[in-house]
C-alpha positions as CSV (number, residue, x, y, z in Angstrom):
1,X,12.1,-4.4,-0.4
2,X,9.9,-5.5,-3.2
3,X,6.3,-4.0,-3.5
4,X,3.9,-5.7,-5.7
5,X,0.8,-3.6,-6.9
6,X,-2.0,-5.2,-8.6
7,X,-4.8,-3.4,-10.8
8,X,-7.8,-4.8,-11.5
9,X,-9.1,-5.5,-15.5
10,X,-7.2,-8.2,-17.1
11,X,-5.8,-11.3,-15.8
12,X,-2.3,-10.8,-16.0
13,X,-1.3,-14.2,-17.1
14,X,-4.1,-14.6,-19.4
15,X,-3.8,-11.5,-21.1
16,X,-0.9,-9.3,-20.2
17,X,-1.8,-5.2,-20.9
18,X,0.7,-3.6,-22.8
19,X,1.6,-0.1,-21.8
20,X,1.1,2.9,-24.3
21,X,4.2,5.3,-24.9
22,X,3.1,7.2,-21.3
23,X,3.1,4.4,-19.2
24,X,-0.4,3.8,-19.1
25,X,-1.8,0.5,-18.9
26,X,-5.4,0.5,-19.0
27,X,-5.4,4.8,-19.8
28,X,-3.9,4.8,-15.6
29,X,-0.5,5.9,-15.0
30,X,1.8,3.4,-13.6
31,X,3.1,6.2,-11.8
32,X,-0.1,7.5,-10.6
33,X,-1.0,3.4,-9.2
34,X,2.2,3.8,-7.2
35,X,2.2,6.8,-5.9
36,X,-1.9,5.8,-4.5
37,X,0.4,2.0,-3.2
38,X,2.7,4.0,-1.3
39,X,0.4,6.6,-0.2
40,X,-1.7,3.1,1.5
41,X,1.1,1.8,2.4
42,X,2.3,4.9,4.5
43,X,-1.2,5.5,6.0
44,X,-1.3,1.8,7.2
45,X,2.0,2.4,9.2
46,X,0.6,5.0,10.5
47,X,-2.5,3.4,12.2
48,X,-0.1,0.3,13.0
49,X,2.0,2.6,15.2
50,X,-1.0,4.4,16.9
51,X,-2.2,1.0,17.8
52,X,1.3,-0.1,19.0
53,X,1.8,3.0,21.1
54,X,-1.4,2.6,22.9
55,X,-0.9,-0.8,23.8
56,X,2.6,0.2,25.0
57,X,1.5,2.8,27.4
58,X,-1.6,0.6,28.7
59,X,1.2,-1.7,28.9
60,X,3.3,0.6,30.8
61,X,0.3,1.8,32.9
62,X,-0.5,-1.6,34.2
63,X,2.9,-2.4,35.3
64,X,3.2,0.7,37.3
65,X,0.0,-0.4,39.4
């Protein structure tokens, strides 16, 4: 799986940030920018499966009429 997170600032091809000694680009942790992807990224699976288990039961519901 490849996860691609983009800050906002400078362009990266125009002007590529360099990253300080603590892996800050910007004065952000790079870690800190992940963690806040994946933290998105889990809370969006979460509201996909509440809407995918709804449907399922209306689903379910309807066929059993």
């Amino acid at each position: 799986m490849n996860l691609r997170i983009q800050t906002y600032g400078r362009s990266y091809k125009r002007d590529r940030p360099e990253r300080s000694a603590n892996n800050q680009v910007d004065g952000v942790s790079v870690y800190t920018v992940l963690e806040k992807g994946l933290e998105d990224l889990m809370n969006m699976c979460d509201v996909v499966e509440q809407k995918f288990t709804i449907a399922r039961d209306d689903f379910v519901n309807k066929m059993e009429e």
